[in-house]
N, CA and C of each residue as an Amber inpcrd file, in Angstrom:
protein
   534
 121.8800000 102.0080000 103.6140000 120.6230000 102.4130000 104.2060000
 120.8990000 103.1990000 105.4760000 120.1800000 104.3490000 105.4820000
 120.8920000 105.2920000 106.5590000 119.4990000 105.0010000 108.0840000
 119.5580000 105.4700000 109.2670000 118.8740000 105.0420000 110.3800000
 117.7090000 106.0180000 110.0460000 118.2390000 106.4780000 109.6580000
 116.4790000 107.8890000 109.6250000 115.5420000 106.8570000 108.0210000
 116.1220000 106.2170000 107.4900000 114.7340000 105.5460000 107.1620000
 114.0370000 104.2040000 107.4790000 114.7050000 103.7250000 108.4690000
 114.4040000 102.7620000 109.4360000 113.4820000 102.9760000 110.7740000
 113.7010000 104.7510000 111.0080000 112.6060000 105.3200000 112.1190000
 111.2640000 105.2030000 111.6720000 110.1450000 105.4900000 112.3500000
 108.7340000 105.7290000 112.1920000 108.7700000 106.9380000 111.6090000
 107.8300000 107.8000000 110.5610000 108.5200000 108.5440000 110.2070000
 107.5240000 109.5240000 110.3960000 108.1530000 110.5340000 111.0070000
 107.4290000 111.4070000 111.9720000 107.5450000 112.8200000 111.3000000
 108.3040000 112.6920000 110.0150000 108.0590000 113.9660000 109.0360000
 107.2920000 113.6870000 108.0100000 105.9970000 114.3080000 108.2510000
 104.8660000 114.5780000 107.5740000 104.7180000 115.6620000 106.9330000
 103.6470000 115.9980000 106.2940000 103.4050000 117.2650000 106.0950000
 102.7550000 118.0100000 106.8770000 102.9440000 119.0590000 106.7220000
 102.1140000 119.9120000 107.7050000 100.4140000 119.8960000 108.0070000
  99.6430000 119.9760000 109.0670000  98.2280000 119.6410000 109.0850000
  97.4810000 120.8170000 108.1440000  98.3740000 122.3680000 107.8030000
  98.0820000 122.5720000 107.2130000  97.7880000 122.6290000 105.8990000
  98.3700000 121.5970000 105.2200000  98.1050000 121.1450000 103.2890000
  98.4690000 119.5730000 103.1900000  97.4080000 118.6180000 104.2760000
  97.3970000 117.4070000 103.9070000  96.3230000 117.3070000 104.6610000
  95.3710000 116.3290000 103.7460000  93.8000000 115.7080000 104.2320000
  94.1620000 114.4090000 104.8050000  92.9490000 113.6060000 105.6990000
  93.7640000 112.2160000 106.0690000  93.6640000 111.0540000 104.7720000
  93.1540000 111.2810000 104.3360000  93.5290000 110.8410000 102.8540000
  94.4420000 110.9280000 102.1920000  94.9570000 111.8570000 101.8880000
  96.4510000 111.9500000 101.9130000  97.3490000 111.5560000 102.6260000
  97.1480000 111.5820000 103.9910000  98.0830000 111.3510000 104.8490000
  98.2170000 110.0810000 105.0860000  97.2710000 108.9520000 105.1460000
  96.9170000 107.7140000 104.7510000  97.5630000 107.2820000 104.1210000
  97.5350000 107.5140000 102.6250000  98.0480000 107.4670000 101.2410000
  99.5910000 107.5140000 101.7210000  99.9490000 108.0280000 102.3150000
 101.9950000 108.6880000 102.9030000 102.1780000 107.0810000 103.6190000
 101.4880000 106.7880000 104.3470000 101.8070000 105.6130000 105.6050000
 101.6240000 105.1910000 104.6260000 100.6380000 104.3160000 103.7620000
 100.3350000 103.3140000 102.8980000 101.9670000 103.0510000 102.1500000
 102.0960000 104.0650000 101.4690000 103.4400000 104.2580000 100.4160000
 105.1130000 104.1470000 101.6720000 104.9670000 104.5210000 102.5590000
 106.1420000 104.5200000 103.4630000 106.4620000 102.8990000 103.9770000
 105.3710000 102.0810000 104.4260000 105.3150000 100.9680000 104.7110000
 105.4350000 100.2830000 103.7130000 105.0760000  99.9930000 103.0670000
 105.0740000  99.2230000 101.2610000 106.3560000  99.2120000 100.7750000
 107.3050000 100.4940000 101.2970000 108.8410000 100.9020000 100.8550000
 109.4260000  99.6370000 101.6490000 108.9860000 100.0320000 103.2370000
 109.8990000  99.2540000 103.7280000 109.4900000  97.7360000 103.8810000
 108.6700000  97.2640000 103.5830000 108.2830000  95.8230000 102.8610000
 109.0770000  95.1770000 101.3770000 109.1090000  96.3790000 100.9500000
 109.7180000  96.0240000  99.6000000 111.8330000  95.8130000 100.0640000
 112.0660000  96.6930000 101.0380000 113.3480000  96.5370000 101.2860000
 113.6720000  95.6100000 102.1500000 112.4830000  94.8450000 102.9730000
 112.8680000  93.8880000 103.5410000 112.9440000  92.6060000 102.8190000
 112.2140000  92.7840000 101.5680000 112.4860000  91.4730000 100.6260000
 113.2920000  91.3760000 100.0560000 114.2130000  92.6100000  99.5690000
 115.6630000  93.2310000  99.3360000 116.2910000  92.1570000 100.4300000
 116.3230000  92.3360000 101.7420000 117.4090000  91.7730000 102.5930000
 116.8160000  90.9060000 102.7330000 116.1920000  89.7620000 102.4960000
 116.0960000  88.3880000 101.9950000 116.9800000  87.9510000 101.7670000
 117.0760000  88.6740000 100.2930000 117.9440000  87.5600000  99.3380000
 119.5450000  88.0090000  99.7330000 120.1010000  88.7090000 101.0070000
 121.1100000  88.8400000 101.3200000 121.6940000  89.6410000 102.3090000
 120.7440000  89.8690000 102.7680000 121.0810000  91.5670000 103.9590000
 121.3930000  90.5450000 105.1130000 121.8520000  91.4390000 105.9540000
 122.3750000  90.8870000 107.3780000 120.8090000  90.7870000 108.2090000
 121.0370000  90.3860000 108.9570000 119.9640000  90.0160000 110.0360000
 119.8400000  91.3700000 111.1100000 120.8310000  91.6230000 111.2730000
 120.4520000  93.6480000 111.8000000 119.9110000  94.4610000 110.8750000
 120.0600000  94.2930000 109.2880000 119.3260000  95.0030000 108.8950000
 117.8750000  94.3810000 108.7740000 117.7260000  93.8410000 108.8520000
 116.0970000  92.9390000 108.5570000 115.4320000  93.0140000 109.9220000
 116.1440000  93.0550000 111.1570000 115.3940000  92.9440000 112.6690000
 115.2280000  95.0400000 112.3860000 115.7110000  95.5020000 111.7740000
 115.7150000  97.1930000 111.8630000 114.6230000  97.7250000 111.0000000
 114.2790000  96.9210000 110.0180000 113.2830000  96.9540000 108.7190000
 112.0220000  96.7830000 109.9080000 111.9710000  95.6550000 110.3640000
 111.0450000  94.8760000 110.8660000 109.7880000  95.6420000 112.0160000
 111.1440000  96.3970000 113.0370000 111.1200000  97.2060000 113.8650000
 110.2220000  98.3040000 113.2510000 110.9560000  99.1930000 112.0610000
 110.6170000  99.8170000 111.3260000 108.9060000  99.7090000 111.0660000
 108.6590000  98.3750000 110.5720000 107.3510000  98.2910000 109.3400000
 106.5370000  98.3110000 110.6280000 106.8480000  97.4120000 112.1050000
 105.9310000  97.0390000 112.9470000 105.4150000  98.7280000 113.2240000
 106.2430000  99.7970000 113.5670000 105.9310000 100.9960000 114.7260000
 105.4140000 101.6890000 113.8330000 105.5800000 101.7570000 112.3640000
 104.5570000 102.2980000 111.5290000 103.4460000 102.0460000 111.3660000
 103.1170000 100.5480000 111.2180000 101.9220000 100.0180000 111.5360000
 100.6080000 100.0190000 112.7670000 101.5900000 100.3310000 113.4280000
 100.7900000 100.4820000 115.0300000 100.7000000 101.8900000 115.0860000
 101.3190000 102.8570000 114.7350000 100.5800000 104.1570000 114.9460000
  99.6810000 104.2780000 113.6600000 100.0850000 103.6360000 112.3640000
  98.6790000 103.8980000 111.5860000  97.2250000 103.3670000 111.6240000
  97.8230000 102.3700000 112.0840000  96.4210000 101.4860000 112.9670000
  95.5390000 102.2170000 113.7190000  96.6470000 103.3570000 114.9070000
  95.3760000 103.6800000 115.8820000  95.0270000 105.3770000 115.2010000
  95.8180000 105.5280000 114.2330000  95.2640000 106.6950000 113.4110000
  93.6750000 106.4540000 112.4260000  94.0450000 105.0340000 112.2590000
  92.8670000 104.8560000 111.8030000  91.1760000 104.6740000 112.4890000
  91.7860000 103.4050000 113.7540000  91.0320000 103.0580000 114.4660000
  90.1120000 103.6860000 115.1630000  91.1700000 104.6730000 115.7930000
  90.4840000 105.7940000 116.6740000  90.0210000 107.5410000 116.4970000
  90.2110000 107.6280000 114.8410000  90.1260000 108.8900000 114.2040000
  89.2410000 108.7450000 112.6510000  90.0010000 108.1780000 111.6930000
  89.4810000 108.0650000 110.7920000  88.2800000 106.9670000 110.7360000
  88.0550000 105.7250000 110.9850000  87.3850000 104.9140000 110.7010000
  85.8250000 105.2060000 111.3640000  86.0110000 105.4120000 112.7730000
  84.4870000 106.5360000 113.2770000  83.5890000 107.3340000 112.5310000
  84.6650000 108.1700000 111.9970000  84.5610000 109.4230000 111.0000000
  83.2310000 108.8530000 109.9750000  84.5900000 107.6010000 109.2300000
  84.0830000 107.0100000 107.9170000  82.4020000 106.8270000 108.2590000
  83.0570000 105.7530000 109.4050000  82.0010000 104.6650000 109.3080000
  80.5630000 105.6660000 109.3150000  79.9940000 106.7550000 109.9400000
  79.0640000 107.3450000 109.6330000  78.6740000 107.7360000 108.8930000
  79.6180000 108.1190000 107.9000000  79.3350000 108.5740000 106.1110000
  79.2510000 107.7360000 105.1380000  79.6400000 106.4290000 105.3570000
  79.6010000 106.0280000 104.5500000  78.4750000 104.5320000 104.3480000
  78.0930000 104.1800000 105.1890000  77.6070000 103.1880000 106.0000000
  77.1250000 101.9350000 104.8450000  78.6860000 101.0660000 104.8420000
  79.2020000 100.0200000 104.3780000  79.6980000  99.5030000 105.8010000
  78.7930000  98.5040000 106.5910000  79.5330000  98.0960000 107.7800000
  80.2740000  96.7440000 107.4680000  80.2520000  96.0120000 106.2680000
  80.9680000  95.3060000 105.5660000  82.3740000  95.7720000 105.4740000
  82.9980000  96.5750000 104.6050000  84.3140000  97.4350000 104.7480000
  84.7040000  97.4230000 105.8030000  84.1710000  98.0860000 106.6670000
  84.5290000  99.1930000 107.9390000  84.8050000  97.8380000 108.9680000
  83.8560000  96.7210000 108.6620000  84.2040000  95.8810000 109.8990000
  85.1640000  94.9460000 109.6420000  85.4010000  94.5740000 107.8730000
  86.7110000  93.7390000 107.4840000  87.9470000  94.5230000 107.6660000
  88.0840000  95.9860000 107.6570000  89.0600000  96.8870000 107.9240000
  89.4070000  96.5360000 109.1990000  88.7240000  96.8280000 110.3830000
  89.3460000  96.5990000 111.5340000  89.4690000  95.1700000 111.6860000
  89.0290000  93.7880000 111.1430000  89.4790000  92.0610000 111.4950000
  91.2620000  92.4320000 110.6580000  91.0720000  93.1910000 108.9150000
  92.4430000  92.9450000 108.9320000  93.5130000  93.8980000 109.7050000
  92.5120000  94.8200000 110.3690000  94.0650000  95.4360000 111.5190000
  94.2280000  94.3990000 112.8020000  93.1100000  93.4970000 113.0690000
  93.5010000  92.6640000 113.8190000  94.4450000  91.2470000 113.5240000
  94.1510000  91.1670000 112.6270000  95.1680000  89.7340000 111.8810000
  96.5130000  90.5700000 112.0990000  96.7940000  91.9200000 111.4940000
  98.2620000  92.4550000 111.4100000  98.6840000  92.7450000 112.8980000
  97.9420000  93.1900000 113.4370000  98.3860000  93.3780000 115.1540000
  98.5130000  92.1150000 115.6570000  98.1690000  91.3090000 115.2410000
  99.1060000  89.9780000 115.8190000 100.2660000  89.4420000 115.5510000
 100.0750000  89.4150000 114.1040000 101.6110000  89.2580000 113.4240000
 102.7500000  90.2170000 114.0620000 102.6550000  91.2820000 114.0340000
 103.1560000  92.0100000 114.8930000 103.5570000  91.7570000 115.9950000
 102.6890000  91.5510000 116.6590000 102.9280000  91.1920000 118.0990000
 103.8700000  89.4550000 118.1610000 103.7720000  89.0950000 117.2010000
 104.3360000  87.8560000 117.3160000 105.7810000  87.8010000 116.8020000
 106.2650000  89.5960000 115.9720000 107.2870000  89.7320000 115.5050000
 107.8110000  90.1350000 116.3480000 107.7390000  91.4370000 117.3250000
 108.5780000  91.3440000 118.3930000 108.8600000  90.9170000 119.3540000
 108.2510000  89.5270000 119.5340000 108.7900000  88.6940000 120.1960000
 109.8650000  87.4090000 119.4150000 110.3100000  88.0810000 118.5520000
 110.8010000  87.5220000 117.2430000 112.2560000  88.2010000 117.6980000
 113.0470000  87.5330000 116.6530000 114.6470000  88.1300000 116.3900000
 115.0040000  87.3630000 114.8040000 115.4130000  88.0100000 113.9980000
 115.9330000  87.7260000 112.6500000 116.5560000  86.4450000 112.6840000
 116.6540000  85.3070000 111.7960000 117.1600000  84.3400000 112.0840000
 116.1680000  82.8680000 112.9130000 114.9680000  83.4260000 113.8100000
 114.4020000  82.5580000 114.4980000 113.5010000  82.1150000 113.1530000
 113.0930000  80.8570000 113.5110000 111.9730000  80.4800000 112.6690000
 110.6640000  81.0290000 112.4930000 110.7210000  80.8570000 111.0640000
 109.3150000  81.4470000 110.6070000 109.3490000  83.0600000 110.5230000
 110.4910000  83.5340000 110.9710000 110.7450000  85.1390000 111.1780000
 109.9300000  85.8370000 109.9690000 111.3550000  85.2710000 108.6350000
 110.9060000  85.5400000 106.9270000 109.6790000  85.1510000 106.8620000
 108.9430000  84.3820000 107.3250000 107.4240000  83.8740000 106.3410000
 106.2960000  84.8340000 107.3050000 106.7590000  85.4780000 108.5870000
 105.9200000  85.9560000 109.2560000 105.9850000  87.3770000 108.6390000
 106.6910000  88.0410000 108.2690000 106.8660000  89.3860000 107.8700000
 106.5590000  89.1090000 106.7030000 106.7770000  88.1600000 105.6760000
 106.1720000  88.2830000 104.1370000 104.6830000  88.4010000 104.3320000
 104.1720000  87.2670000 105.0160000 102.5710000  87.4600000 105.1430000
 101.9440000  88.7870000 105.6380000 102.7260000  88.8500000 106.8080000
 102.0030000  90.6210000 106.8010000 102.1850000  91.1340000 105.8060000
 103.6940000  91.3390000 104.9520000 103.4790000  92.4460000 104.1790000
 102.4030000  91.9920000 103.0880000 101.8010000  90.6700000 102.8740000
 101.0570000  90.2620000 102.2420000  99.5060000  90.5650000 102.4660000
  99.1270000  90.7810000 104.2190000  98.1930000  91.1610000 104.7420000
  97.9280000  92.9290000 104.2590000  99.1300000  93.4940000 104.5330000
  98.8580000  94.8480000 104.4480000  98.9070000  95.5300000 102.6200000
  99.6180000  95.0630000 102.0990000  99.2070000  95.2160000 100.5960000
  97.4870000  94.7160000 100.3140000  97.4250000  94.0900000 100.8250000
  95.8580000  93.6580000 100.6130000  94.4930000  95.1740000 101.0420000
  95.1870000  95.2210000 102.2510000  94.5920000  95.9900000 103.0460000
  94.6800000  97.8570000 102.5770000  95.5770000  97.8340000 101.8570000
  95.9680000  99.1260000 101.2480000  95.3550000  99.0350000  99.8180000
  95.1150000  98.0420000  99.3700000  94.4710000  98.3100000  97.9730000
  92.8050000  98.3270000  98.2460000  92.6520000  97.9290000  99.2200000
  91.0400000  97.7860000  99.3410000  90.7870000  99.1390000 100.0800000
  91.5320000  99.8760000 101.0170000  91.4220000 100.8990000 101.3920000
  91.3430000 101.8370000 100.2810000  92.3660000 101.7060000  99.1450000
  92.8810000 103.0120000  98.1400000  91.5410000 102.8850000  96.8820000
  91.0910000 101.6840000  96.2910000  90.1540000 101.2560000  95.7040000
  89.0070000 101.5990000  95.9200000  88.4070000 101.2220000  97.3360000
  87.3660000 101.2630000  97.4970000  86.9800000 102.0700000  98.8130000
  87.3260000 101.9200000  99.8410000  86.7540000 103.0980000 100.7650000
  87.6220000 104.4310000 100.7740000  88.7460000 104.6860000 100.1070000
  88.6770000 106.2070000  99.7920000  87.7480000 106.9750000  98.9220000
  88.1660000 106.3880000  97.5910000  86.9460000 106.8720000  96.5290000
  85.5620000 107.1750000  97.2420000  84.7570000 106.4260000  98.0180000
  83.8360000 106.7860000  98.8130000  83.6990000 107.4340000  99.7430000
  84.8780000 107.2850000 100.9200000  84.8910000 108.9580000 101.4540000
  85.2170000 110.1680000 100.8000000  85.3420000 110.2890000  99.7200000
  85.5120000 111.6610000  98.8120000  84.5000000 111.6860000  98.6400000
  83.2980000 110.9090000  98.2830000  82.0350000 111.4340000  98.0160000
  81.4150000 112.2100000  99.0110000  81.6390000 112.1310000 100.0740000
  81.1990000 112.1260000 101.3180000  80.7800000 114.0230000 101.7300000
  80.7020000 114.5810000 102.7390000  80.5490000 115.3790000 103.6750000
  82.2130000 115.7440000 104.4570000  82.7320000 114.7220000 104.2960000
  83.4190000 114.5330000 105.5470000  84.3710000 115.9440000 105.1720000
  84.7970000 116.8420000 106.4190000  85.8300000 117.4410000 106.2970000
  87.4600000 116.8250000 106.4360000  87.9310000 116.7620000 105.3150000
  89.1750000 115.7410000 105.1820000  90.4070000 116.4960000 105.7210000
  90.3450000 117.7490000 105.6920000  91.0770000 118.4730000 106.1690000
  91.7030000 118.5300000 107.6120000  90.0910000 118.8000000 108.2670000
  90.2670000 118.8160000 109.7470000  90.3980000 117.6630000 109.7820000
  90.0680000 116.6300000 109.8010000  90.2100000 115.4170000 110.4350000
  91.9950000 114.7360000 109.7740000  92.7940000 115.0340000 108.9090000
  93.5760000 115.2690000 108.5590000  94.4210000 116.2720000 109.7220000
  93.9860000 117.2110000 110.1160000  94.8700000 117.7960000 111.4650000
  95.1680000 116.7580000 112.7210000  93.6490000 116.3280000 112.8680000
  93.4180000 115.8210000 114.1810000  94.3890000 114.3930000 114.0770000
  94.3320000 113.7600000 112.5090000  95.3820000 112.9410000 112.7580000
  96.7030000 112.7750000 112.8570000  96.9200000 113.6900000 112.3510000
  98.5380000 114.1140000 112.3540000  98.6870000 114.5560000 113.4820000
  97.8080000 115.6310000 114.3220000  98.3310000 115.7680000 116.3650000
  98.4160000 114.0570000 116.9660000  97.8430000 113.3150000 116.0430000
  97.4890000 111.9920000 117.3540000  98.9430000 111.5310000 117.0360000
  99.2360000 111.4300000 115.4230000 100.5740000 110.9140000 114.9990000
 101.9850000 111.0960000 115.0340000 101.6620000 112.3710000 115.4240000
 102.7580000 113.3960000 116.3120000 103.0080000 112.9270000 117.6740000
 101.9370000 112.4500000 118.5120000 101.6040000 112.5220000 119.8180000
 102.6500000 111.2510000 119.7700000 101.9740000 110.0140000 119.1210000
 102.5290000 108.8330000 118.7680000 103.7180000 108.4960000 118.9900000
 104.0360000 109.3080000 117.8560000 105.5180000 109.0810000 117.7440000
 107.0530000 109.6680000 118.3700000 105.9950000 110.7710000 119.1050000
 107.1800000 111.4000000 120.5380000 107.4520000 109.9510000 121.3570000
 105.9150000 109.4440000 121.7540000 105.9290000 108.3520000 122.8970000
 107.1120000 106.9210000 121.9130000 106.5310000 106.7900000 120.7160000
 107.9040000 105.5330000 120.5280000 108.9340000 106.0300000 120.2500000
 109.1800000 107.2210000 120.4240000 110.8050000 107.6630000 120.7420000
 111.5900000 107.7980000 121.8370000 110.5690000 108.0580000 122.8860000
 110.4220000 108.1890000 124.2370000 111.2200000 106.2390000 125.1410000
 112.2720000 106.4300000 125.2510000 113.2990000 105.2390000 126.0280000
 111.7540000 104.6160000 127.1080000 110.9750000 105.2590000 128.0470000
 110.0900000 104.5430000 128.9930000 108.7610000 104.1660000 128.0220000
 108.4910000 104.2330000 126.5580000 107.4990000 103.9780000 126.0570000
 108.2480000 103.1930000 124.8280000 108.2980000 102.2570000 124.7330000
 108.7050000 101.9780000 123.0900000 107.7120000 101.3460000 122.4180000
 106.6620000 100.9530000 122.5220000 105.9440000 101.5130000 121.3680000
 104.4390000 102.1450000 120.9750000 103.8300000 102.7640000 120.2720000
 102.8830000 103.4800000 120.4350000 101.3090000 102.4750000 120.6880000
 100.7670000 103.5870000 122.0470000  99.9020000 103.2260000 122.4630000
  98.7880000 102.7890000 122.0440000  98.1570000 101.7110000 121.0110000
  97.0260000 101.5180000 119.7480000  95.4110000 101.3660000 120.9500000
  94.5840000 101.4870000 120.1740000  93.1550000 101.3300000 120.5930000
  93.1100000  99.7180000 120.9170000  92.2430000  99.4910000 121.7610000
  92.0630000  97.9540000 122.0350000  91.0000000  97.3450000 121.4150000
  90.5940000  98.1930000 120.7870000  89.4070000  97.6540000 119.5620000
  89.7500000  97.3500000 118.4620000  89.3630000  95.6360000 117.8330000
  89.5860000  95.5640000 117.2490000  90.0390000  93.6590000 117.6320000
């Protein structure tokens, strides 16, 4: 496993030929990878690779969070007006921003490490099928320009991910809503 797929991954496509639906769809599938490879090093990986996975799934999560939070979900929530969805969407970015937060104060090996990262990845598979199921299909019905708002998220995700690369910021700045 090489370090560039352990980074946040900050090669996207261009804002010019990806909607945030698409781009969504990229984080959804990128995180899910590295969930699936941390259950890989379960059943045998070293504990540097699993604290690197971990690292990994958390800084992806937190910039897709505030890609969502603070760009897309606004958007939605006016077009689509299911405040059911829109408001279980942001409780399960709050259940995962804790787990999170409770992972890096974590190190591979401590207790509960494995059962805390399975459940998220258990939280966020949840959270990605109800997103891909049901409130995409419905923002396609929509008005919404997927395009532009697809730019605007990829500048925020760009923005993002300079700052958790950035040694005085390590990790990206999320919305407090939520």
């Amino acid at each position: 496993m090489t370090t560039a797929a352990l980074k946040p991954s900050s090669k996207s496509p261009s804002s010019a030929d990806v909607d945030a639906i698409s781009l969504l769809k990229s984080d959804h599938k990128k995180v899910t990878d590295l969930f699936d490879q941390f259950e890989k090093a379960m059943e045998g990986g070293s504990s540097k690779e699993k604290g690197s996975l971990v690292k990994a799934i958390c800084s992806e999560l937190l910039v897709h969070t505030a890609l969502e939070e603070q760009i897309f979900y606004p958007a939605v929530r006016k077009e689509i007006k299911d405040e059911d969805l829109m408001d279980e969407a942001l409780v399960e970015h709050a259940g995962a921003k804790n787990l999170i937060q409770q992972l890096e104060a974590m190190k591979p090996g401590d207790e509960m490490f494995d059962a805390k990262v399975t459940v998220l990845g258990e939280y966020i598979r949840h959270h990605v099928k109800e997103e891909q199921d049901e409130m995409f299909p419905e923002v396609r019905k929509t008005d919404l320009d997927l395009d532009a708002l697809g730019a605007k998220m990829l500048k925020l995700k760009q923005k993002l991910m300079e700052n958790a690369d950035s040694p005085s910021q390590s990790k990206p700045r999320t919305s407090a809503k939520a």
